[in-house]
C-alpha positions in Angstrom: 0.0 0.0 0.0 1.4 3.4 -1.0 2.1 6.4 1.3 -1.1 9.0 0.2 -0.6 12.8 0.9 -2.7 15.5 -1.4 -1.8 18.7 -2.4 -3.8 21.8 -3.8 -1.8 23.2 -7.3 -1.3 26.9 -6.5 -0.9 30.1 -8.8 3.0 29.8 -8.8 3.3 25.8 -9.9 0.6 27.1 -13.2 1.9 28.5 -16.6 -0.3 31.2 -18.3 -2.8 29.4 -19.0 -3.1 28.3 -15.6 -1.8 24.5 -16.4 0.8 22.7 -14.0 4.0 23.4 -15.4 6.1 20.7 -15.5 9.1 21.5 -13.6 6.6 22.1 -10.8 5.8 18.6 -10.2 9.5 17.7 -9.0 8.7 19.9 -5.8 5.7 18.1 -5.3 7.8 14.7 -5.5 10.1 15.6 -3.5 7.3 17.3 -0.6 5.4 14.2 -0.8 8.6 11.4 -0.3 9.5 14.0 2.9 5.9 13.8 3.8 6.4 9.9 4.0 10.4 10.1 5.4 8.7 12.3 8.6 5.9 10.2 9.2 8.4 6.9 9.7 10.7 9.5 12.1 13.8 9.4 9.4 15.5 12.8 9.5 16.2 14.4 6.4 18.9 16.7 6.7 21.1 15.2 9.4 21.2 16.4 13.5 24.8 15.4 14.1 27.3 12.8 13.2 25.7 10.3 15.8 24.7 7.2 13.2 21.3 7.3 11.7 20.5 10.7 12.5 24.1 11.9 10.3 22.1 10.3 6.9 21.2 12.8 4.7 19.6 11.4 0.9 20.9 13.6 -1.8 19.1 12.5 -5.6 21.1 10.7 -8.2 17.9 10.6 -10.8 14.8 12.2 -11.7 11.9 11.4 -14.1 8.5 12.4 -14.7 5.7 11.0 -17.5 3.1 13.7 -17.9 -0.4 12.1 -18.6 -3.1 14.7 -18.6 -3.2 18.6 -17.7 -3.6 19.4 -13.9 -5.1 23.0 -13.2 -5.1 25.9 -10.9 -6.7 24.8 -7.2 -7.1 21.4 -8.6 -6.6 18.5 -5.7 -3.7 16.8 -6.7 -3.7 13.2 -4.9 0.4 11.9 -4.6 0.9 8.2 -3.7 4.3 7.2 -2.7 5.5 3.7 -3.5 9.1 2.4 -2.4 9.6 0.3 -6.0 13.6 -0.5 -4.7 15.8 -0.2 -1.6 19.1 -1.5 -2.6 22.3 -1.5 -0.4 22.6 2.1 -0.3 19.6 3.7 -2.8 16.0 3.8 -2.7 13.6 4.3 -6.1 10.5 5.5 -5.1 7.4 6.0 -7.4 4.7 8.6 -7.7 1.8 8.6 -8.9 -0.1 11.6 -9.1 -3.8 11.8 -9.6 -6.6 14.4 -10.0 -8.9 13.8 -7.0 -12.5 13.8 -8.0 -14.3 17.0 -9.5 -17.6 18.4 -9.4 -18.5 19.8 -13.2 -22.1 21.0 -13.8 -23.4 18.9 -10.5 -21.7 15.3 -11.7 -18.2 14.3 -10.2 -15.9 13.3 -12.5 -13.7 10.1 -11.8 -10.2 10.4 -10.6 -7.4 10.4 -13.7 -3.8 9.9 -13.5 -1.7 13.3 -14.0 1.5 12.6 -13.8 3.8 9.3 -12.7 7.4 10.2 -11.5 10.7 8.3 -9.9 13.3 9.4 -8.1 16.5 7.8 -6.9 18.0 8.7 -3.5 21.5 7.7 -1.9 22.0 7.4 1.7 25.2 9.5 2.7 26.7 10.7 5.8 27.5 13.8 6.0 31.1 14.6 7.4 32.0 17.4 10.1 34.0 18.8 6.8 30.5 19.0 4.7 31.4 16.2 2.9 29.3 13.2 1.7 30.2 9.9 2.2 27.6 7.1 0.6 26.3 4.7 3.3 24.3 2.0 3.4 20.7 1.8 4.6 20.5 0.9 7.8 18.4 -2.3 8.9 15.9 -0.1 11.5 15.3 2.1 7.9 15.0 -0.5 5.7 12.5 -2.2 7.8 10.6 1.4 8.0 10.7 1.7 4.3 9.9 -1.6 3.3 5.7 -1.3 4.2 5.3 1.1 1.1 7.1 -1.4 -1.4 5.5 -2.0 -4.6 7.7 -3.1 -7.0 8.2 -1.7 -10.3 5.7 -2.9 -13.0 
């Protein structure tokens, strides 16, 4: 079962013609997997050099499918899927919907907007500033693991 979160699309993620751009969904990917990281307790930047809490999870890859036109104030539903969590990385998928719409009194089903990935490495951060890749710790992988779907 993915990790759900929703989102209103506001004036500044709309072009002109008040459509989603499509850099603006990369935000919204990356809100929704720190959405899911808080809600398991992971830190995202890191507290101090004391083990899990010195893990930061800088991107290595980003992609995004566009499958329909999302709007200004439209409910944007994001569900987060973990589709891999290798020794060090984690893919995750998104899939972002339209929530359902009232047009001339009849609600219109939800439709896929958008599906995206994105490809994060665990790395310690050094006193120096510098990263250092790392590998997942168990009590993380464990968290992780009850949103994976895998890729298909």
């Amino acid at each position: 079962m993915p990790f759900t979160t929703h989102r209103r699309v506001e004036f500044r993620d709309t072009d002109a013609a008040g459509i989603v751009h499509f850099s603006a969904f990369f935000p919204m990917m990356e809100a929704a997997e720190h959405e899911l990281l808080r809600s398991l307790g992971i830190a995202i930047l890191p507290r101090g050099h004391d083990g899990h809490s010195s893990l930061t999870w800088p991107r290595v890859a980003a992609s995004c499918d566009y499958k329909s036109a999302a709007r200004f104030e439209d409910t944007l539903q994001i569900d987060v899927d973990v589709v891999k969590i290798g020794s060090s990385s984690i893919q995750y998928r998104f899939t972002i919907t339209q929530a359902s719409t009232e047009v001339d009194g009849r609600g219109d089903p939800p439709r896929c907007v958008a599906v995206g990935h994105l490809t994060a490495v665990a790395c310690r951060l050094s006193a120096a500033g510098d990263l250092e890749k790392a590998p997942i710790p168990d009590a993380i992988r464990i968290q992780l693991a009850q949103y994976a779907t895998p890729l298909g």
